[in-house]
C-alpha positions as CSV (number, residue, x, y, z in Angstrom):
1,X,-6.9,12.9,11.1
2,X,-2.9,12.3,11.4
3,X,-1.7,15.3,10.4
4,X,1.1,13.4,8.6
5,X,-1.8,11.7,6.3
6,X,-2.0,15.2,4.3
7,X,1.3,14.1,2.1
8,X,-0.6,11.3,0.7
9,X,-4.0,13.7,-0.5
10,X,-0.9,16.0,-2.3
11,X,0.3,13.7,-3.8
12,X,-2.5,12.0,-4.9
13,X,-4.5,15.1,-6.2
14,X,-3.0,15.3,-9.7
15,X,-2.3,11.6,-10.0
16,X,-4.5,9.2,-8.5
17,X,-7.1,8.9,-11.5
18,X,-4.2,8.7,-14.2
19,X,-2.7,5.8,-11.6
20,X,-6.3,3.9,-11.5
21,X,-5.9,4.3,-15.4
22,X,-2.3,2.9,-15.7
23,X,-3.3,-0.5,-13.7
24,X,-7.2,-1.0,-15.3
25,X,-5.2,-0.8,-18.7
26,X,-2.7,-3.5,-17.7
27,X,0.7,-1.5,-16.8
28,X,1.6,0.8,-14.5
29,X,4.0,3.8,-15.9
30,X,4.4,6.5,-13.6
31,X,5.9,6.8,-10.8
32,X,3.3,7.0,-7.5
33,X,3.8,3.6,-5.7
34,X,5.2,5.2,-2.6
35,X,1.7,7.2,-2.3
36,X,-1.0,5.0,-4.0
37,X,-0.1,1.9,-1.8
38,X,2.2,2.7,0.9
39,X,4.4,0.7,3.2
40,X,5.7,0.8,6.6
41,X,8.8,3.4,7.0
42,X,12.3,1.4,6.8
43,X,11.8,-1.5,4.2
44,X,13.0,1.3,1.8
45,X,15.7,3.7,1.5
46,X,15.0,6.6,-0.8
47,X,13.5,9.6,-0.2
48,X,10.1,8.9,-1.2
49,X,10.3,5.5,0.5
50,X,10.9,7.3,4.0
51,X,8.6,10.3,3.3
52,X,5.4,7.9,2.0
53,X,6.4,5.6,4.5
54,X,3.6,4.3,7.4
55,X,5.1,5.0,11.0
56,X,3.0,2.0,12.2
57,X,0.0,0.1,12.2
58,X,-1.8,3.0,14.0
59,X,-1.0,5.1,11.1
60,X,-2.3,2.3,8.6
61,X,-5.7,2.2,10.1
62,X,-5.7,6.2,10.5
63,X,-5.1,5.7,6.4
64,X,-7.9,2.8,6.3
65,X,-10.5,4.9,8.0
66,X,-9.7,8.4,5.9
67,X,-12.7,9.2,4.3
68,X,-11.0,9.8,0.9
69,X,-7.7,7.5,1.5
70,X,-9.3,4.5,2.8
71,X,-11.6,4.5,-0.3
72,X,-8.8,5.0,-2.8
73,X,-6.6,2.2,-1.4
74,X,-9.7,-0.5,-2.1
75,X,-10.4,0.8,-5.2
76,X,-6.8,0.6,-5.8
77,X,-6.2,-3.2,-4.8
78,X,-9.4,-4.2,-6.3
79,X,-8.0,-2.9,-9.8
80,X,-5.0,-4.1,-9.8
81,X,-6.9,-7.9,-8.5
82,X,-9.2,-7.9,-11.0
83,X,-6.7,-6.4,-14.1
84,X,-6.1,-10.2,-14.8
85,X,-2.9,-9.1,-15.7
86,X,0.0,-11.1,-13.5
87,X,1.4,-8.8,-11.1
88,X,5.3,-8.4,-12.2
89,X,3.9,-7.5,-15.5
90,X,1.3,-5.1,-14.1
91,X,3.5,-3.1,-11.6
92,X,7.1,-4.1,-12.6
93,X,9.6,-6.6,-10.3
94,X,10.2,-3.9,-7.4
95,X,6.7,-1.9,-7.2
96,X,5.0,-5.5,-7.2
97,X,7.3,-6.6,-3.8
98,X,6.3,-3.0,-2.8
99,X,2.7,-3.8,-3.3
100,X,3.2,-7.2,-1.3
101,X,4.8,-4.9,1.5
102,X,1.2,-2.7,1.2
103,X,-1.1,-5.4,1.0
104,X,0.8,-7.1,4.3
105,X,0.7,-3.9,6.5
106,X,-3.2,-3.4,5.3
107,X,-4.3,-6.8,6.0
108,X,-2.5,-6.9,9.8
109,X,-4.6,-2.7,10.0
110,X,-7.7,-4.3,8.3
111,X,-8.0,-7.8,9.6
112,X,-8.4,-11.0,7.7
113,X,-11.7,-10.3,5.7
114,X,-10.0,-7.1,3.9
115,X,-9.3,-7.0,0.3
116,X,-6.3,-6.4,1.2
117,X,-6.2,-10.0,3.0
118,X,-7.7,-11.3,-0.2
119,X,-4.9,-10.7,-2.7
120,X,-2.5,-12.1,0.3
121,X,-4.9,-15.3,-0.2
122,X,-5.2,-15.1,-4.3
123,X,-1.3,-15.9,-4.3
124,X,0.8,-12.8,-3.2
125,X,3.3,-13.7,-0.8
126,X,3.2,-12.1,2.8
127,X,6.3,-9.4,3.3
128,X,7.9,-11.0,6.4
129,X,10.2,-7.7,6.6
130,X,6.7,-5.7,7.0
131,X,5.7,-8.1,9.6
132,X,8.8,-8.3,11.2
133,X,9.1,-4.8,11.5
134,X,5.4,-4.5,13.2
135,X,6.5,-7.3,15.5
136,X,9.4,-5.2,16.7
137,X,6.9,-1.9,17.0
138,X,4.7,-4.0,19.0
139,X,7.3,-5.0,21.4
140,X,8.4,-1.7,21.9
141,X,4.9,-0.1,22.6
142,X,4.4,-3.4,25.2
């Protein structure tokens, strides 16, 4: 396991269920984006942006193949897909472009017949600063 993976079970031990609860009843309230769907490290600049952040697409599909992380990430998309609620309203204007940003990084780490590639397909718009910064990580490792 990435050792780095362990901020994301602490955060989510005393608010995961309450979050699934917040987005099967329509609206999210609290504040766990960062850990519940993260995205890559530099598309945002607070402190939990940099701490939650991804380092890379290897550290996405350490995420995807976490026995309890992995899990909690579908279950995650697939509530907020199938709340029937549109998505601004759901998460609010900046955690639904965060949830774009997610949903963009999982479907490059997952591959197109993800859920996460399915609510990229059901209308969400593709982050092109996520893919432009895996672009520029994939360069680098060349």
């Amino acid at each position: 396991m990435t050792e780095s993976l362990e901020r994301f079970i602490q955060a989510q031990a005393s608010t995961y269920e309450h979050a699934l609860l917040e987005l099967r009843r329509g609206r999210k309230e609290g504040h766990w984006m960062w850990f519940i769907f993260p995205q890559l490290r530099g598309l945002g600049v607070s402190e939990n942006a940099t701490y939650y952040g991804l380092c890379g697409i290897d550290e996405a599909r350490d995420y995807l193949q976490h026995p309890l992380l992995g899990p909690r990430l579908e279950r995650a998309t697939r509530a907020v897909l199938d709340s029937g609620v549109a998505l601004e309203k759901l998460l609010g204007t900046i955690d639904a472009m965060k949830f774009a940003s997610c949903m963009t990084l999982f479907a490059a780490a997952a591959g197109e017949h993800s859920v996460y590639a399915q609510a990229l397909e059901g209308g969400l718009k593709v982050d092109a600063r996520t893919l432009d910064l895996l672009k520029e990580q994939e360069s680098r490792n060349a």
